[in-house]
N, C-alpha and C positions, 0 to 999 in steps of 0.2 A: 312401464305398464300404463294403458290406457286406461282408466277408471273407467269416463266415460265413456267409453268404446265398450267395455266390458255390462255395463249396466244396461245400455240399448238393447248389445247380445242376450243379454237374460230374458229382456221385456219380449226381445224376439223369437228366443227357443221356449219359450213358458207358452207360447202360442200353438207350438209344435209338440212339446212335450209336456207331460201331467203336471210332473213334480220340478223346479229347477227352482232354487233361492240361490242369492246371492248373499254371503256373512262376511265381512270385516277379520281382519288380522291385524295383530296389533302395532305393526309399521306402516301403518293406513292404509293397506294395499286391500284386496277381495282373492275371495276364493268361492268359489260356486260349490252346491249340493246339489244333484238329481238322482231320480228315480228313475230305476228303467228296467219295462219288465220283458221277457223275454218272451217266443213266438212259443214257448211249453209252460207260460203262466209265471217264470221263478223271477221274484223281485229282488234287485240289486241297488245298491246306493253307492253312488260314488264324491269323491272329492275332488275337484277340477282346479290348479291353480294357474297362475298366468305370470311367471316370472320372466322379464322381457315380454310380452306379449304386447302388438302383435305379430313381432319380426321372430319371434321362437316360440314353436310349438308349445302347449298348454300340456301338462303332467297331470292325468287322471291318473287315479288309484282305486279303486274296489274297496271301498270299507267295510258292506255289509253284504254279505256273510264273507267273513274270511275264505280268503281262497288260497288253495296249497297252491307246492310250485306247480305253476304252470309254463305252456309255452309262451312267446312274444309278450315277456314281460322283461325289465330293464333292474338290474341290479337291486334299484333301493323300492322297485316293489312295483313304479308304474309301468302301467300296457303299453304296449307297441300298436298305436291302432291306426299310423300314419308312418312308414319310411320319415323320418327327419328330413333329408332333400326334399321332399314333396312339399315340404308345408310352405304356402302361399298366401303372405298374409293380406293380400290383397283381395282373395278369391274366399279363403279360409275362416269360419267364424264358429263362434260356443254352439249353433246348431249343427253342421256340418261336425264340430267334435262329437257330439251326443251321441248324431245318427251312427257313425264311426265305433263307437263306446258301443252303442247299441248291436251293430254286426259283430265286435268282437264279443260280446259276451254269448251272441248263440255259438258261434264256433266255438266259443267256451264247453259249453256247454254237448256241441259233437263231438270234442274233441274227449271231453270224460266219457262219454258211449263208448266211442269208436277206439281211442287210443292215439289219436291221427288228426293232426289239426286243417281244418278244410281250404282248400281255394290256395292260390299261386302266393307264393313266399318270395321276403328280396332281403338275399341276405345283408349283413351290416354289422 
């Protein structure tokens, strides 16, 4: 894990998004907090770690408000907001996850209307 690679990314999506801190783990690594609220008003908080990052994907999870099962979520709880193969860590950073974080929670959120989760799927 890049620390410093991860602390930039913060100072950079904090410019994009309201809410992002960065908190300490107790094997000196980080883990990010954001807010993100959605295009019908409903605020969500998530927890973003970076194990291997930035050659593997970052594991968001939904803290606040608990969320039942849902679809394009991964065993131990975190969202699918990125195909694994895709992830580019070249190209890939904490703002591009957020915004990510951020379209999946509205289709979250069609998908409890509707029953039916929106836009093209790849399975895996």
């Amino acid at each position: 894990m890049s620390i410093q690679r991860i602390y930039a990314e913060v100072s950079a999506a904090a410019a994009a998004f309201a809410l992002v801190e960065a908190h300490p783990l107790n094997d000196g690594n980080v883990f990010v907090k954001a807010g993100l609220q959605t295009s019908v008003g409903n605020t969500y908080f998530t927890s973003i770690y970076f194990a291997g990052y930035p050659y593997s994907m970052p594991k968001v999870y939904i803290t606040r408000p608990t969320l039942p099962t849902t679809p394009h979520r991964y065993p131990d709880g975190n969202i699918c907001f990125l195909h694994p193969n895709m992830w580019n860590p070249g190209r890939h950073n904490l703002t591009f996850v957020l915004a990510r974080t951020a379209k999946w929670l509205n289709k979250y959120e069609v998908w409890r209307v509707r029953g039916a989760w929106p836009g093209a799927e790849v399975k895996h």
